[in-house]
C-alpha positions as CSV (number, residue, x, y, z in Angstrom):
1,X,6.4,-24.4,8.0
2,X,3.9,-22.0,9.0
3,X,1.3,-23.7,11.6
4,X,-2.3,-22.3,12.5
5,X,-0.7,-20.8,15.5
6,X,1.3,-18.9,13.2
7,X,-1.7,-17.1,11.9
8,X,-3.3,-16.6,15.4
9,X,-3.6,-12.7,15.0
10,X,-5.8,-13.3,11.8
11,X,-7.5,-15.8,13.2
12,X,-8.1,-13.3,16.6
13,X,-9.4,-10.7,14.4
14,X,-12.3,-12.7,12.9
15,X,-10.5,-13.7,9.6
16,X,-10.2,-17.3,8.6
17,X,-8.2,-18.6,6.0
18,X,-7.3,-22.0,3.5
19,X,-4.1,-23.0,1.9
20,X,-3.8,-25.0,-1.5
21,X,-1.3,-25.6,-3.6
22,X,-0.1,-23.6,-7.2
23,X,-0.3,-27.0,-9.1
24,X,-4.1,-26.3,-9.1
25,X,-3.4,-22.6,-11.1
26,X,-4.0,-24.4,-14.1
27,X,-7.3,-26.2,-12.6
28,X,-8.9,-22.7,-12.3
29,X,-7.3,-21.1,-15.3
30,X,-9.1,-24.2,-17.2
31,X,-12.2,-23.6,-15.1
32,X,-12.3,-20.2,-16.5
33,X,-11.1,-20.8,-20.0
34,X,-14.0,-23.6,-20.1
35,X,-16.6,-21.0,-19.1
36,X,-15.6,-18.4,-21.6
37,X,-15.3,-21.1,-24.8
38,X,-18.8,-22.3,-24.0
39,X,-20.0,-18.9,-24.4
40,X,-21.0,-18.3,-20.4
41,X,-20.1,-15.3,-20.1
42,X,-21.0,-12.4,-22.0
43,X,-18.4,-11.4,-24.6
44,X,-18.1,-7.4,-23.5
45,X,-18.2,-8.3,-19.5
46,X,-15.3,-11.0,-20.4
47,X,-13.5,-8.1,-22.3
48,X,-14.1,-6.1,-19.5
49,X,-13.2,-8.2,-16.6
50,X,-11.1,-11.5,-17.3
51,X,-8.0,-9.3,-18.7
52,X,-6.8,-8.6,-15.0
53,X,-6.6,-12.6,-14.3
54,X,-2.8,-14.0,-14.2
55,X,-2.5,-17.7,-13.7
56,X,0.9,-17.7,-12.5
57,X,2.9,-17.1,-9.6
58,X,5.1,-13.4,-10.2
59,X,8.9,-13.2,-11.5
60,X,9.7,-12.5,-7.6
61,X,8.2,-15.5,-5.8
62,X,8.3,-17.8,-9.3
63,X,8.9,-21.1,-6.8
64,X,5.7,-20.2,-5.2
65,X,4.1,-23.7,-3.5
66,X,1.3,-22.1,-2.0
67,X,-1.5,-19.9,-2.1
68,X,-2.9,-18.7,0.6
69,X,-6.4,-17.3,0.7
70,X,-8.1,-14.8,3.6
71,X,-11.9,-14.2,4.4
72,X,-11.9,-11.3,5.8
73,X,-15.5,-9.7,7.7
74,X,-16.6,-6.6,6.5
75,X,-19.9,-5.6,8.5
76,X,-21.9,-3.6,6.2
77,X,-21.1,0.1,5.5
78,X,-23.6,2.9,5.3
79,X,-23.8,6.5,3.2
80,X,-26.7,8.7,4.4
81,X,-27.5,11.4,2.0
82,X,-29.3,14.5,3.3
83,X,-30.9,15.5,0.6
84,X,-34.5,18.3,0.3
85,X,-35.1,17.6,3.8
86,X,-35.0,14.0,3.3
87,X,-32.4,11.1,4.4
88,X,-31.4,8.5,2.2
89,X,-29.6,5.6,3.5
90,X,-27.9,3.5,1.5
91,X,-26.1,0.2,2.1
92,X,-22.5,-0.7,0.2
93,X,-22.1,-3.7,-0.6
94,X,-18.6,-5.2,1.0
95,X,-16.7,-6.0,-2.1
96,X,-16.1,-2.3,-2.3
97,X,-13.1,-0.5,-1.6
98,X,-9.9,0.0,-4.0
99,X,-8.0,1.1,-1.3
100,X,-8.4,-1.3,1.7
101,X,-7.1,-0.4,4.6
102,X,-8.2,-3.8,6.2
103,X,-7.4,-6.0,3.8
104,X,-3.7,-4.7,3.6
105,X,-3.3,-5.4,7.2
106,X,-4.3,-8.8,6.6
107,X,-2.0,-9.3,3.7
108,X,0.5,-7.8,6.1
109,X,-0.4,-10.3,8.5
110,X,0.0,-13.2,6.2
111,X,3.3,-12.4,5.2
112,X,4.6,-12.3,9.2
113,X,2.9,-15.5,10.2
114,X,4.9,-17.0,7.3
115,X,7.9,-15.1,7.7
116,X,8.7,-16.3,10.9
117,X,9.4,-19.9,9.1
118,X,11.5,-17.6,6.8
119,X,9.0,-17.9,3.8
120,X,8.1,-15.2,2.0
121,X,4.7,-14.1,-0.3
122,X,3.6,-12.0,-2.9
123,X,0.2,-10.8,-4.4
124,X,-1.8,-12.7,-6.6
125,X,-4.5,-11.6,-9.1
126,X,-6.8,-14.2,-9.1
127,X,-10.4,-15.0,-9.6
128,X,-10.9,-15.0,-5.6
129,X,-14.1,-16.0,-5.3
130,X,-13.9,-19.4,-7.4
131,X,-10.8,-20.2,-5.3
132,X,-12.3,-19.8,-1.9
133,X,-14.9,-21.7,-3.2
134,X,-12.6,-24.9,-4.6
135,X,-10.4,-23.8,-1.2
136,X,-13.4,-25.7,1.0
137,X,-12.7,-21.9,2.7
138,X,-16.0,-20.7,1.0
139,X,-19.5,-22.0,-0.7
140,X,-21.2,-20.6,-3.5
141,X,-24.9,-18.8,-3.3
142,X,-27.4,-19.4,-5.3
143,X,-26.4,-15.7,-6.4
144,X,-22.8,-17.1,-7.2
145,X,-21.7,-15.1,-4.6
146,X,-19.1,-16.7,-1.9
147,X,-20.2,-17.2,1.9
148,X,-18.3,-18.1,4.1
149,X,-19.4,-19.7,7.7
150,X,-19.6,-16.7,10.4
151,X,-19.3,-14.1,7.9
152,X,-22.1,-14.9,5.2
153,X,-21.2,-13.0,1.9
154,X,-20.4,-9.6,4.3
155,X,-16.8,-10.5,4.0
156,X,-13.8,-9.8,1.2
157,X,-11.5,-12.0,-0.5
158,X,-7.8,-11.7,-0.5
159,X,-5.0,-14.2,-1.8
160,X,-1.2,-14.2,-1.8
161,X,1.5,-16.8,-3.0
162,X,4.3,-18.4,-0.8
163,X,7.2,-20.3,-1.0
164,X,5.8,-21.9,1.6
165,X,5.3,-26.0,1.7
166,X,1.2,-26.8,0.7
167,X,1.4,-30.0,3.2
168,X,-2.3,-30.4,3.8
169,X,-4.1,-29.2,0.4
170,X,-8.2,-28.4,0.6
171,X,-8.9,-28.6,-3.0
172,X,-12.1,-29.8,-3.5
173,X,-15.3,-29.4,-5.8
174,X,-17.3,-26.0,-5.7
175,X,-20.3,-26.7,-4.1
176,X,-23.6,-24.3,-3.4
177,X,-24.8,-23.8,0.5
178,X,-27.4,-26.7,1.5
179,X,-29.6,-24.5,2.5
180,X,-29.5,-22.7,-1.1
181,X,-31.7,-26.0,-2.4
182,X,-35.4,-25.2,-2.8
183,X,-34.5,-21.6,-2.0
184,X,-35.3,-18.7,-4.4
185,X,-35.3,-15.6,-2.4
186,X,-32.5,-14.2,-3.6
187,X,-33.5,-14.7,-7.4
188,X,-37.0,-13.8,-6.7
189,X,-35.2,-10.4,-5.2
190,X,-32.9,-9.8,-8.3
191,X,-34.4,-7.0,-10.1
192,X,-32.7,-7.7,-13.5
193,X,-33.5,-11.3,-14.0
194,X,-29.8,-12.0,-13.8
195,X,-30.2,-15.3,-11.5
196,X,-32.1,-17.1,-13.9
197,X,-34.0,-20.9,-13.7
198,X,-31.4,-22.0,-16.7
199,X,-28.3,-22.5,-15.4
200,X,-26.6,-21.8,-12.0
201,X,-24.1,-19.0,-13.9
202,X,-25.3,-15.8,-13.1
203,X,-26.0,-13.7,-16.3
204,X,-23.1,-11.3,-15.6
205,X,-24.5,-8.5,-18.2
206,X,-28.1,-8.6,-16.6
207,X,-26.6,-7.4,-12.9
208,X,-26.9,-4.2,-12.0
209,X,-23.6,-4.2,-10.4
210,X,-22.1,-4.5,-13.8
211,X,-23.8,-1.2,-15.7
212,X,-23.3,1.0,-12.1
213,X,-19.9,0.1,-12.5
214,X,-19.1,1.4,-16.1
215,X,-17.5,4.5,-16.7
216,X,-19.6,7.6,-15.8
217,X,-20.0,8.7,-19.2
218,X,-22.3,5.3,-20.1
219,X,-25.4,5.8,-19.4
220,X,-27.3,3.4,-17.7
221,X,-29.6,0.9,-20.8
222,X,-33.0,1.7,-21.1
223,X,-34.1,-1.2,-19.9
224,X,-33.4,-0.9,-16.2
225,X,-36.3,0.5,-14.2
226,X,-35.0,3.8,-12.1
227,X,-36.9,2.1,-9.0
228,X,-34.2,-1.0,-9.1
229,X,-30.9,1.4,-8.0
230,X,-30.4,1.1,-4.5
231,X,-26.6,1.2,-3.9
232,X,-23.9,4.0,-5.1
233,X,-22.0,1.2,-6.3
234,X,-23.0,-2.4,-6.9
235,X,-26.5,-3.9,-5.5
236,X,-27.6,-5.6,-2.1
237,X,-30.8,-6.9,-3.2
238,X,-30.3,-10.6,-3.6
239,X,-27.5,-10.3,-0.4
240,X,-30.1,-8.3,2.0
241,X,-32.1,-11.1,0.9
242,X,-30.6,-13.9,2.1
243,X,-31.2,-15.7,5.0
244,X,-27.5,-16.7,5.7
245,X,-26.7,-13.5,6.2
246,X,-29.5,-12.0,8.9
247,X,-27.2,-12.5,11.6
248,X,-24.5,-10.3,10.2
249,X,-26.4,-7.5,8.2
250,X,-27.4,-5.5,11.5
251,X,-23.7,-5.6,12.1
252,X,-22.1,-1.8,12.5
253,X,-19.9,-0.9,9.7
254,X,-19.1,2.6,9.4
255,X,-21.7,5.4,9.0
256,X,-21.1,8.7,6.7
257,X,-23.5,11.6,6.1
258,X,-23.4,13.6,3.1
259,X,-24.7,17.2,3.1
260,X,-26.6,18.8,0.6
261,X,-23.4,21.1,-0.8
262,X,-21.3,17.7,-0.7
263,X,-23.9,16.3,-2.7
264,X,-24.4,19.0,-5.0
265,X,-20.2,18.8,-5.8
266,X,-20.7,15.2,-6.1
267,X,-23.6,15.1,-8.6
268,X,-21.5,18.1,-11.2
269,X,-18.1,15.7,-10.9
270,X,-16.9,19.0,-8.9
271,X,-15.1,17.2,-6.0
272,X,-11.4,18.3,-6.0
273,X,-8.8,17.2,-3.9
274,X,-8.8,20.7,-2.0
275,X,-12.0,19.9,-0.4
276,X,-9.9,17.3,2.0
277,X,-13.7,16.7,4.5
278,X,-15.6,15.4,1.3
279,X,-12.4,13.3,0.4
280,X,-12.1,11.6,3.4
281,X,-15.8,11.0,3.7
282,X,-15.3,9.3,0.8
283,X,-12.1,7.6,1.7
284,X,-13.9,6.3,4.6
285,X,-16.4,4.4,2.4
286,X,-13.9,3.0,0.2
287,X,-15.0,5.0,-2.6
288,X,-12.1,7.3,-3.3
289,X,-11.6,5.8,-7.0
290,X,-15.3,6.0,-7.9
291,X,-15.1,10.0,-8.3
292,X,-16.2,9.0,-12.0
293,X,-19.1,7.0,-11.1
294,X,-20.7,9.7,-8.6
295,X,-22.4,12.1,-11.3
296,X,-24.4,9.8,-12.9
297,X,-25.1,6.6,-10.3
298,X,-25.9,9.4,-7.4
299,X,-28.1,10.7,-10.1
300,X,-30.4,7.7,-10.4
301,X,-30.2,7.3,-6.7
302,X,-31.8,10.3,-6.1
303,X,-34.2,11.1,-9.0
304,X,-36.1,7.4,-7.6
């Protein structure tokens, strides 16, 4: 059986981590289901979005036991854009990167600490967020966005399966931070109205996150105001807001400038592989896969 010492090098790095047990798959399959029968989530974003959920362990770890799930810290990261003798500076949110560098490590490191009890684990495609929260590992936001103690929301979700024994399980309730109650700074920072009075849901298909994330060729509805962009992808507002996360926004992520010929080949989708500086700029950021996005999101950005 893995122990906490067995995950000391996650721990050491800043990480921290819950285990639970697969019998509760079908707790947040239901949870889900539940949501999406009562009409809670918008029938295009749940088209859009719930399709990549699977609620059971994969055909190479079937006798899964466990899941295991990682917070990882992910200080903020920072694109300047140089740009008519102007600098833009704009803050990416931390859920962001397709390819993570970091967070394969830590899946890497997951599978040692459990290997050396000769356990093995696989990945999982899960609704992260709702099981760090029922994990005790995490609390919701008022946003619906996990925090997580020393880390606020500046942090990413990972999960894997094991073999491995569940012999203390920290299922619980979700529950929303303390200090959320009486709060409304982050809805009062929401441009779109998406954290509403009504329910503690957020409206999924008011957040900005969700239309900047659409394929480049939708444009952006009419009724979002060109002053409320303020990320390349996603939106900090109601996370800048926040005062759990204060102490960890100031926090040095990485920093990458953009010239006025790298923005120009960003904004005409003209950014080929050949032109290896701009990729790995890119690359950097997390924001490989979001070639398709550039044109049009940039766009806004910079018109404001």
């Amino acid at each position: 059986m893995a122990t906490q010492t067995s995950f000391e090098k996650l721990l050491k790095e800043g990480c921290r981590l819950a285990v639970v047990s697969t019998r509760h798959l079908i707790d947040l399959q239901s949870e889900v289901e539940l949501r999406r029968n009562q009409g809670e989530f918008d029938a295009e974003f749940a088209k859009e979005h719930m399709f990549r959920f699977t609620f059971n362990p994969p055909q190479e770890l079937k006798d899964a036991k466990s899941l295991i799930v990682v917070a990882v810290p992910r200080p903020p990261n920072k694109a300047v854009f140089n740009w008519k003798a102007k600098k833009l500076t704009l803050i990416l949110p931390p859920t962001y990167a397709v390819y993570d560098p970091k967070r394969v490590r830590v899946e890497r490191l997951v599978a040692e600490a459990v290997g050396q009890s000769g356990f093995k684990v696989a990945a999982a495609m899960l609704p992260f967020k709702l099981l760090a929260v029922r994990s005790g590992l995490a609390e919701y936001g008022r946003n619906n966005i996990a925090y997580v103690s020393g880390m606020g929301s500046l942090m990413r979700l990972t999960a894997v399966y094991s073999d491995m024994p569940c012999e203390v399980d920290t299922w619980g309730e979700a529950k929303m931070m303390e200090r959320c109650i009486g709060c409304e700074l982050c809805r009062n920072a929401c441009p779109t109205g998406a954290i509403s009075k009504e329910r503690f849901l957020l409206h999924a298909e008011k957040c900005l996150t969700y239309h900047n994330e659409k394929q480049g060729e939708i444009s952006f509805p009419n009724w979002i105001e060109p002053q409320w962009h303020n990320c390349i992808v996603g939106c900090i507002k109601c996370q800048a807001a926040c005062p759990e996360n204060k102490a960890y926004l100031g926090k040095a992520g990485v920093t990458v400038e953009f010239d006025e010929y790298e923005i120009n080949l960003l904004l005409k989708g003209a950014c080929s592989k050949e032109n290896e500086a701009l990729h790995e700029k890119l690359k950097m950021l997390g924001l490989s896969d979001y070639l398709g996005l550039m044109p049009r999101n940039l766009k806004a950005l910079l018109d404001n």
